[in-house]
N, C-alpha and C positions, 0 to 999 in steps of 0.2 A: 603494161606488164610490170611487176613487180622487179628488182632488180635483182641479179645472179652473181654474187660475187665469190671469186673462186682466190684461195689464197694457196700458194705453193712455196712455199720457204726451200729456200736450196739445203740440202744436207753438206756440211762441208766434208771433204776428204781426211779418209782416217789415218789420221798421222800420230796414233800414241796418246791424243790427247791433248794433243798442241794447237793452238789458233793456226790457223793457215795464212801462208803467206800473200797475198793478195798481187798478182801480176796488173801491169800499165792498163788501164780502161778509161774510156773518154765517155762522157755522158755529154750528147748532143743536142743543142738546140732548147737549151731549157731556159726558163722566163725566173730571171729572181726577182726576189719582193720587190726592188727600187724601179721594176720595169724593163731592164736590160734582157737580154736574150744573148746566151751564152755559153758555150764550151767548156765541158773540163774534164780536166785531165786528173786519172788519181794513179797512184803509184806507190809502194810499200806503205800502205795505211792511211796515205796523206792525200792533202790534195799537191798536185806537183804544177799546177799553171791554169788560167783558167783566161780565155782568150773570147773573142768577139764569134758570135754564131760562126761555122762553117770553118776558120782557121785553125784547130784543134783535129779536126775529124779528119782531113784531106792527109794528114802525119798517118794516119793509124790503117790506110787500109781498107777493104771490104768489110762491112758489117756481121757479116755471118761467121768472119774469124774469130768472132765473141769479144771483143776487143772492143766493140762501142754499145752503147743505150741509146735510140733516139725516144728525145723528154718532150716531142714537141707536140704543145698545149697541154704540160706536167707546169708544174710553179715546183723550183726547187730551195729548199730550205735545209737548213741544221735539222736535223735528227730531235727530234724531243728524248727525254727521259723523265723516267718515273722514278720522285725521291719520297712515296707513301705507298708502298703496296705491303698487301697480308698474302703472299702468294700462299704460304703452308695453309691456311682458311680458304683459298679459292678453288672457285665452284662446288660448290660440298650445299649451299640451297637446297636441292631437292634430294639430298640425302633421308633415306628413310631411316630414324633410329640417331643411336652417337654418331657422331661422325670419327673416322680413323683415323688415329694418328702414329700409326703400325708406319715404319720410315720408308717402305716402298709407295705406301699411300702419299703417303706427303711428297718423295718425291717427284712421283707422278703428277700429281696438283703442282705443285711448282714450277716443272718443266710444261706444261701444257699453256699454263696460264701464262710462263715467260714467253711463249710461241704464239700466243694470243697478240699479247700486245707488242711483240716485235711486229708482226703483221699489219699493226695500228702506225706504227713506225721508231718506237721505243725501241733502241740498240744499247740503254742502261737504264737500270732499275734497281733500286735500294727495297728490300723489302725485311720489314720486323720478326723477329721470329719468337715465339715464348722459349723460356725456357724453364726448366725447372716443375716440380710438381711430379705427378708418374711418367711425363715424357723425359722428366730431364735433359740430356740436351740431344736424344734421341731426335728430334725434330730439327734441331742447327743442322746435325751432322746431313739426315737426308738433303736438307737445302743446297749444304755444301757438295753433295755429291751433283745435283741438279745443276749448281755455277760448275762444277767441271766439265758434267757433259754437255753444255750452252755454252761451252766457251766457244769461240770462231762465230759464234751465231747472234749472241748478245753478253754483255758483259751484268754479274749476279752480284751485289753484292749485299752479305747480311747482316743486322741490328738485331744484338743480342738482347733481348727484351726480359730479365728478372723478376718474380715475382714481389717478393718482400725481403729488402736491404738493412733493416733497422731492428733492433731487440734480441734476442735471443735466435727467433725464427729466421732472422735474415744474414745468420751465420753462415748459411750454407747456400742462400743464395749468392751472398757476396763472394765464397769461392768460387761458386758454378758459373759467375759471372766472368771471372778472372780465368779460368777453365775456357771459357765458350770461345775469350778473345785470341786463346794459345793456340783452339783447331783452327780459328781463322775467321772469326765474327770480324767481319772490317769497323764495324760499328758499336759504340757501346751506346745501349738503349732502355727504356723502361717507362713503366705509367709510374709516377710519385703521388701524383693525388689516392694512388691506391692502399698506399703505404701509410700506418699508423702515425708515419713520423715524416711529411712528405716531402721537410727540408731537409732531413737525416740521408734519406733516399737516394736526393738531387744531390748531397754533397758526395755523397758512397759511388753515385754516378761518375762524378768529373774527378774524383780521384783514382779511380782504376781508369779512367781515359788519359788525364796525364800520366800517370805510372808507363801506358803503352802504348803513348802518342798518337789516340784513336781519335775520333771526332766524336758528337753528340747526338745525338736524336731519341727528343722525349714527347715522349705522347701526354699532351696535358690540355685540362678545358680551354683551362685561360680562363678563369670564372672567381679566381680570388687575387685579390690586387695585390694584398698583400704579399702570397706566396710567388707569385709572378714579381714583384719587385726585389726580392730576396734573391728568386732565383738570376735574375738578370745581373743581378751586385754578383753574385758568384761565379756565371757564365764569362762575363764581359773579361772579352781579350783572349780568350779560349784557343791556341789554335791546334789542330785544326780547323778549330768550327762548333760550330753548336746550331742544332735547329731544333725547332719548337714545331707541335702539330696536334690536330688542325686544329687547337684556341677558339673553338666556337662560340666560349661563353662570353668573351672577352665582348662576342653580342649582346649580352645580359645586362650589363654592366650600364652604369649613368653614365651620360657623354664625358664628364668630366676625369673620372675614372678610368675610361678608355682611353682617352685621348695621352691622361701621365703612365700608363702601362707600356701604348703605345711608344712614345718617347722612352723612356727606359730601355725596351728592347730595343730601338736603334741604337741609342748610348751605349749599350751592349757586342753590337754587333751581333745581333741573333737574327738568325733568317729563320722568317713563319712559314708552314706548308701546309697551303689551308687542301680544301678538298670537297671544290665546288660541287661531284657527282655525288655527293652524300659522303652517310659517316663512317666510320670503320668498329670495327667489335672490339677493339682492344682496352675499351675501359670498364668493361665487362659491368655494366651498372647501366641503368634504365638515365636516362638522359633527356634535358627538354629540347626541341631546336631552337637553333637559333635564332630568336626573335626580336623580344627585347628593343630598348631605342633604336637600336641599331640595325640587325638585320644582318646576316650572311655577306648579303652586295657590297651596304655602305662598310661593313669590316675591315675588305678589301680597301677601298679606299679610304679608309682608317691610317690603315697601318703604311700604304704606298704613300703619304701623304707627311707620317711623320719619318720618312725615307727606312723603315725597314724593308728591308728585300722579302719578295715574295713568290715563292714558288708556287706552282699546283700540281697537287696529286689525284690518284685515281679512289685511293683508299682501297676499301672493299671491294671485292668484284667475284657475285655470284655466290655470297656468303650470306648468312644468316643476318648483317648486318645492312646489307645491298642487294637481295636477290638478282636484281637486275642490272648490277655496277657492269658496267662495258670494257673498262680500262683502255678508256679511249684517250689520249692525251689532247688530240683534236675537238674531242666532245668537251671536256674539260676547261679548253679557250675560249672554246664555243658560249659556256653558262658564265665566263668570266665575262664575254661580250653582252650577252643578252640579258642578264641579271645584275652583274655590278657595272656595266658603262664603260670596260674598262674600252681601249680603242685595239683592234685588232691586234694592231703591231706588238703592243704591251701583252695581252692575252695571250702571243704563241710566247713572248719571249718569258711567259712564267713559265712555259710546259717544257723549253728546252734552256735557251740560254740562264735563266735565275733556278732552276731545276740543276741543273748539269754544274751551278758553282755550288747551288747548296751542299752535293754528292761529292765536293773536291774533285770535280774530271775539268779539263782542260776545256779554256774555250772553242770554240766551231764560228766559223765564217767562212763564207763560199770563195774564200780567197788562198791564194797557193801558200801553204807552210802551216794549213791547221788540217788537225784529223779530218778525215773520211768519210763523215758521219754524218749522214745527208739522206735526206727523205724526200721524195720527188712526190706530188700527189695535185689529179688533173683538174688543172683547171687556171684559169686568168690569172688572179689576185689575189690576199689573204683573207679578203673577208668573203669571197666565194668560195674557196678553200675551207675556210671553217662553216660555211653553210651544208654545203654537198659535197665533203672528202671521203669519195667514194672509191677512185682507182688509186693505186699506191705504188711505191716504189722504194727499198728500202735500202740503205748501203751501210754497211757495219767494215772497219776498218780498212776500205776502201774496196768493196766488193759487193755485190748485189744480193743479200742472201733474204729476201721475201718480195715478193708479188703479188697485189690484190685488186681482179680486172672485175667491174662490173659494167656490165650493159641494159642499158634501156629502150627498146623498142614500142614502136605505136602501133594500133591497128589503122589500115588505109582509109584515111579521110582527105578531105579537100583541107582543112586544118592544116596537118599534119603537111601535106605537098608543101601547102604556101610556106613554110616555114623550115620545108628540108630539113625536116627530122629523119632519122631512123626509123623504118617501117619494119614493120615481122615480114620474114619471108613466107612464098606463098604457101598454105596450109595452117599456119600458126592461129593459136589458139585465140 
């Protein structure tokens, strides 16, 4: 039978609008990556102790005083995050006609799609927003209602994304830009390759981000060496940050070519965020994939190799650009494993750990004195894990706020006996 998986995200309690406080819970009997089997304890956001199977749980009590999780045959890991999504674009595919950008539409798409992939185990997520044009920044502002009322459940933050920065035209983007950062854009963003003038663009960029101590995030092919070396002379030393995304062409390019880009961008300090599930809509132009010497896989190993940091994102999901983007961060590690070689351990640590510094959030370790922010999901190891992560278990600020159980049943065979499977009960289809 097909599998059933049922996702129940907890509603936090209405307090105004505030994240909720998160009371003492122990998550029991859970397997981490290194193989241990383990206890832990979380308490106002944090982890507070994290002890040997069975010595944590015996402190807390009966189980049904909601006080514990038993993880056993869960693998428990850091929380991934997403540092490329289009949430105001998602799921809008099989829209018939325009699609809406009326601000309850968007927030609705927003908020759905952030409940989507908190479900996946995503507890942060950066995503781009246009601005500018007839929505103006009608489209931020829905966002930003969406990150308030997600707060307690996942943390939203937005990349104010400008049309044209440079000429006459881009008078008024450059204010709307400087506008979007004052409602609360956490990010200053934009596509430059779109722009007449796409160093003028990138400079108009990092100068309203230093003005208001913002970080970076520019959507660019990565397909001219030149502009990519310019840009990197200008980025480099940036804090808080600067990231570059998803650089696909930088596949196009002769090994030689790629390789001094490469280099550059680490001399930079720029973190790239590529986005193995395919492309996003945001360069709004017909584009070839990436093919080239290179290739998507060996990219990744490009760029890991001349030590730039590497994140991965979802991109698209359920747009016009990915009809069937999943926003799976799992799926994500997954195509880093099976297509670029990468070795599991390195694949999950794009989707949370090189993901979650990209976004400037604090590191996560299953060890007492780091955030909360932990994803339980069943099974042995990490590369079974990223094969079949099918049940989940999700903890945002130290509380359990999504669940997703699936079951698989056989029909009665002698098979099936020898090997104590799960059978359908009797009547089943």
């Amino acid at each position: 039978m097909p599998e059933r998986p049922e996702s129940h995200p907890q509603q936090p309690p209405k307090r105004d609008g505030a994240a909720p406080e998160a009371g003492a819970l122990v998550l029991c009997g859970g397997r981490l990556a290194d193989g241990r089997t383990v206890d832990v304890r979380l308490s106002g956001g944090r982890i507070e102790a994290v002890g040997t199977a069975g010595s944590l749980a015996r402190a807390t009590g009966p189980a049904e005083t909601g006080t514990r999780v038993d993880l056993g045959g869960y693998l428990l890991l850091p929380a991934p995050a997403e540092p490329h999504a289009h949430s105001d674009t998602a799921l809008t595919a099989d829209t018939e006609g325009p699609v809406s950008y009326a601000p309850e539409d968007v927030q609705r798409r927003t908020t759905e799609a952030a409940l989507l992939q908190l479900g996946h185990g995503t507890t942060a997520l950066r995503t781009h927003v246009r601005i500018g044009g007839v929505q103006g920044l009608g489209s931020l502002e829905a966002v930003l209602q969406a990150r308030r009322a997600l707060r307690g459940l996942t943390d939203l933050a937005a990349v104010a994304v400008p049309r044209v920065l440079t000429g006459v035209a881009g008078a008024d983007g450059l204010a709307m830009l400087r506008d979007a950062v004052k409602m609360g854009a956490a990010v200053v963003g934009g596509c430059p390759d779109l722009d007449p003038d796409p160093t003028g663009y990138a400079e108009a960029v990092l100068e309203v981000a230093a003005e208001h101590g913002c970080p970076v995030d520019l959507h660019t092919e990565g397909d001219d060496p030149a502009r990519l070396a310019r840009l990197a002379a200008m980025a480099g030393g940036l804090r808080p940050g600067v990231v570059l995304g998803p650089c696909a062409g930088l596949a196009r390019l002769p090994r030689d070519a790629a390789a001094r880009a490469a280099d550059q961008l680490a001399a930079a300090g720029i973190t790239v965020a590529c986005l193995p599930q395919g492309d996003c809509g945001a360069m709004e132009r017909p584009r070839e994939r990436a093919a080239g010497p290179y290739g998507s896989a060996a990219l990744v190993r490009l760029l890991r190799s001349a030590g730039v940091p590497v994140a991965a994102g979802s991109g698209a999901m359920r747009d016009a650009a990915n009809p069937a983007g999943r926003g799976d961060p799992l799926e994500a590690a997954y195509l880093l494993v099976a297509q670029a070689g990468e070795r599991p351990e390195a694949a999950y640590e794009a989707v949370s750990g090189r993901a979650r510094a990209a976004m400037g959030l604090p590191e996560v370790r299953v060890e007492a004195g780091f955030p909360a922010e932990l994803l339980a999901v069943r099974g042995e190891g990490l590369a079974g894990v990223l094969s079949l992560a099918y049940s989940r278990i999700v903890v945002h600020r130290g509380r359990v706020v999504a669940r997703t159980s699936a079951v698989r049943e056989y029909c009665d065979s002698a098979a099936v006996a020898a090997l104590d499977l799960p059978r359908q009960a009797q009547g089943g289809s």
